[in-house]
N, C-alpha and C positions, 0 to 999 in steps of 0.2 A: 278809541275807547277799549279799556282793558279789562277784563274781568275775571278777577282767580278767584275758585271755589275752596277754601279752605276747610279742610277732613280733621278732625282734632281726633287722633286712635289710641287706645291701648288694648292691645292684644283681639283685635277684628279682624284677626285672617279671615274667619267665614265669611263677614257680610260684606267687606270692604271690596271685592270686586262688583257685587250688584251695586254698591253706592256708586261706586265711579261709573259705571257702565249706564245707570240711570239718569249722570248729570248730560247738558248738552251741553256738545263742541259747538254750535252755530245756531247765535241769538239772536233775531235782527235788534238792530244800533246797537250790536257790540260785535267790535272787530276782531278781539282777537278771546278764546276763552281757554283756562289753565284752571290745572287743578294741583291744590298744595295739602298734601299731610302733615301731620304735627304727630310723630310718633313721640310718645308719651311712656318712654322706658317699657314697651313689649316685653315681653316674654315668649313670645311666640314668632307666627312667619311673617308679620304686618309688615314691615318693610320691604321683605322680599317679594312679598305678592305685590307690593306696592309699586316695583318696580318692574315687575313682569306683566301688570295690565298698564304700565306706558304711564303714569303719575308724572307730572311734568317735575315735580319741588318736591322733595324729600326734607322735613327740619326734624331734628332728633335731640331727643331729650335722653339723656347719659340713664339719669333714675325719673322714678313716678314722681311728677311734681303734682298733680292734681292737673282739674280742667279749667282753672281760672288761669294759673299760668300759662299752660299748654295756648290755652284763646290766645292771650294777649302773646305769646311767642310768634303765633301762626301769625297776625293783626302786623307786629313788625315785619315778618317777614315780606309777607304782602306788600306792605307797603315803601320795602327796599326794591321790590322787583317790577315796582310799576305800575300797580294794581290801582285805577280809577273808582271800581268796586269790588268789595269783597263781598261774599258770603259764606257762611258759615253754616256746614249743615253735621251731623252728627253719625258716626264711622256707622253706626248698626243699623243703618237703613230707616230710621222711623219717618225721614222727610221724602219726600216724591221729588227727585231730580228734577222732571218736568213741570214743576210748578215754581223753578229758578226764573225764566221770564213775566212771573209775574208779581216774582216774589223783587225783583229789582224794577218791573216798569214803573213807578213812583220817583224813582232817582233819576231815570233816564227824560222824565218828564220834568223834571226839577221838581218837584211837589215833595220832596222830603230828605231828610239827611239819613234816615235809619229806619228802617221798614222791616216788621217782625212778623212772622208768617203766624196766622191764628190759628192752631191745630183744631177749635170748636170740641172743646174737651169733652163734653156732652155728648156726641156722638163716636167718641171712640171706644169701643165696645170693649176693649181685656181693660180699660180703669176702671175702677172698684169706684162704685158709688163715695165713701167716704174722700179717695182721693179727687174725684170729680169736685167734691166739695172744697176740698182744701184749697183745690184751683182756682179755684170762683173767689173764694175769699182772698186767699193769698192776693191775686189779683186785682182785687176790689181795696183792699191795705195800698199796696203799692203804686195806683195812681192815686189814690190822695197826697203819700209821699212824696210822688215824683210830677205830679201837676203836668201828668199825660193820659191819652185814654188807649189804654191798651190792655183786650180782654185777656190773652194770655200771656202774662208776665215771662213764665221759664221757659216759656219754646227758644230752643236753640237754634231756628230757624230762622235767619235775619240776614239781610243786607245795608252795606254801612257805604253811604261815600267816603272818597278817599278823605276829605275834610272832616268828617265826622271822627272816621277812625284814628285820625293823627291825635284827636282829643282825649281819648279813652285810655284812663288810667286806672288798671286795676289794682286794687290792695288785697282784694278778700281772696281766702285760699281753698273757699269752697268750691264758687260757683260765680260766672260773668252774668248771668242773665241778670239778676235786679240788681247790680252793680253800676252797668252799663245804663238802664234805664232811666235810675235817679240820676247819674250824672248828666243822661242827656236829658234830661228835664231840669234840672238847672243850668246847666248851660244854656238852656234855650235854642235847643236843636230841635230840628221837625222828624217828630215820629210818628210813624202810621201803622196802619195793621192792615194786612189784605190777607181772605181768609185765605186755609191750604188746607192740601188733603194727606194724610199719613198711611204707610203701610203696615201689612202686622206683623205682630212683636215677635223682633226676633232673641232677644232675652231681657235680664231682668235687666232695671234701672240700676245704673251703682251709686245716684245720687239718694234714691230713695231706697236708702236701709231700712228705715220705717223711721212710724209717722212723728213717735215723740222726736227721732234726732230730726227728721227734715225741719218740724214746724222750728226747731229750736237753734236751726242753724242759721233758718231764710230769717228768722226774726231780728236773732244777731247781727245779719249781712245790713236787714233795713234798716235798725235803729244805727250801726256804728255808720252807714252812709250818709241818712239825712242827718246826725247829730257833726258831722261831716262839713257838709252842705248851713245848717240851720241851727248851731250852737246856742246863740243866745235865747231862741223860740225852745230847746229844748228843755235849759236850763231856767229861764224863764217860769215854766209849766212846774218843774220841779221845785223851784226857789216859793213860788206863788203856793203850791200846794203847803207846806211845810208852813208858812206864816198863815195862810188860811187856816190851820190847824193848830196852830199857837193862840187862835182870838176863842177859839172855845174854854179853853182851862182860863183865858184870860177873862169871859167873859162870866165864869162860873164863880170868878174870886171875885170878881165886882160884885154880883150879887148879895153873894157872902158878907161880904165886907159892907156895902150900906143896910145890909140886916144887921148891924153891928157883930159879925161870926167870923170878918176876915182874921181872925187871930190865927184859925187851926185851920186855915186852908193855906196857907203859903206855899206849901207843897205845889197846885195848881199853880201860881206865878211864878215859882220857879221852873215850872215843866214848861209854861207860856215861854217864859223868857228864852229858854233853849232851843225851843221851835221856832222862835223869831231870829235867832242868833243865826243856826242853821241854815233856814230860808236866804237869810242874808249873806251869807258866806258861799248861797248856790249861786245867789246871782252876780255876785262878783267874779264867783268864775264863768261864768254864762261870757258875763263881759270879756274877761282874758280869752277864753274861747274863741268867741268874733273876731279878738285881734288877731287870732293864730292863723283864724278860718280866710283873713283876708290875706295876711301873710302866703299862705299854701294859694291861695288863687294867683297869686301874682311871681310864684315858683310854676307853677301849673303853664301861665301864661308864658315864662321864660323856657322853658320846658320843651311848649309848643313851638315857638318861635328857632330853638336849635335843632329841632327833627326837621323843619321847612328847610332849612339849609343845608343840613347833613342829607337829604333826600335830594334835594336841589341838585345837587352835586352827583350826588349816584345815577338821578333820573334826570337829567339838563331839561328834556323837551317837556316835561310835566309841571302845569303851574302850580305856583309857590299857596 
């Protein structure tokens, strides 16, 4: 059983040896344990330091591609070199090394495919009550989308089995956490939450520039996922709305009209008509949607199917 902790950094020379120095070399049921960074076009010493406290895997990003690539680079990586589990914790120390055994004992028990550490955002004292809040909700949006129960959606703290992670296809160029989450709630992957503990801040967030871009980015990431995932439900909702809203003017001309007054309201059936028109032309695409949306599953599935082999081949003794 193998287990590499994967570091996704840009420019962490400060915290990046307490991160590594905090994670553990010896887990029981896991035999062997490595730790992989994802430098993220530094500007700084992050590499060199990285190699001077002994970092087993070095992967290097030329320029900043953001931390949804960076994941899903580290994710391949990982998964070229053998990795049974991965986990994923964050260069600037916010996750407690020490709480990697219990952040992976779910996997090792088979009880789940991806298990996300709950930072209990409530009690972490430098969030600002409104972000506290954000949390809660955010979170409270995101399993209804994702038909999972997980109190904190953006912890970056998570471990994946290796069958999980071969699944995980990211598009968005923000951010992995509700990327990952819906997909693995539509896939029908077992996700869990075991709570953990965080250290203090050692600088600011660079996801959270503030609150109007986050709410407006995470909201982005969830509708383009589940519309993703759930095309015709979406379109649907939209198509329905629009023709609900056509039977009003429509039903205002009826009125009109057996008062003997439909003459100078036509106006009203023709706004009807167009909102029905509308409506109707959403959910035809609703329809086209689903056909695409089955299409990408069955790309998805082909997809899956040549990383098992192209890994097959790299890792011979690791099953398919």
């Amino acid at each position: 059983m193998k287990l590499i902790v994967q570091v996704p950094c840009y420019n962490e020379e400060r915290s990046l040896p307490q991160t590594v120095k905090d994670i553990p070399r010896k887990i029981e049921g896991v035999d062997q344990v490595e730790i992989l960074i994802i430098d993220d076009g530094s500007t700084d010493k992050t590499v060199e330091i990285a190699k001077e406290i002994g970092v087993d895997h070095i992967v290097r990003n030329i320029c900043n591609k953001g931390l949804a690539r960076t994941f899903l680079a580290g994710l391949d990586a990982c998964l070229r070199l053998g990795a049974d589990i991965i986990v994923n914790t964050d260069g600037d120390n916010q996750y407690k090394g020490e709480d990697i055994p219990k952040l992976i004992a779910p996997i090792l028990k088979g009880e789940a495919d991806i298990v996300i550490g709950d930072r209990q955002t409530e009690k972490i004292p430098h969030f600002s009550p409104i972000k506290k809040k954000l949390q809660k909700v955010g979170s409270w949006v995101l399993r209804g989308l994702s038909e999972t129960d997980v109190p904190d959606a953006v912890s970056g703290f998570r471990a994946f089995r290796r069958e999980a992670a071969l699944q995980m296809n990211i598009v968005s160029p923000f951010s992995y956490t509700i990327e990952t989450i819906i997909q693995a709630g539509k896939k029908q992957l077992a996700v869990i939450s075991v709570p953990i503990g965080t250290n203090p801040k050692t600088r600011e967030s660079r996801l959270f520039k503030s609150i109007p871009n986050f709410i407006e980015r995470s909201l982005t990431t969830m509708i383009r996922m589940y519309t993703m995932y759930q095309p015709f439900r979406v379109f649907f909702y939209i198509g329905f709305f629009f023709i609900l809203a056509g039977l009003i003017p429509s039903v205002r001309f009826l009125i009109y009209y057996f008062m003997g007054q439909g003459g100078g309201h036509i106006q009203s059936l023709i706004f009807a008509a167009i909102l029905f028109i509308v409506g109707f032309q959403v959910l035809v695409v609703g329809l086209v949607a689903d056909v695409i949306s089955f299409n990408r599953r069955l790309i998805e599935e082909t997809l899956l199917r040549v990383r098992r082999i192209e890994l097959t081949h790299l890792n011979p003794n690791k099953k398919k």
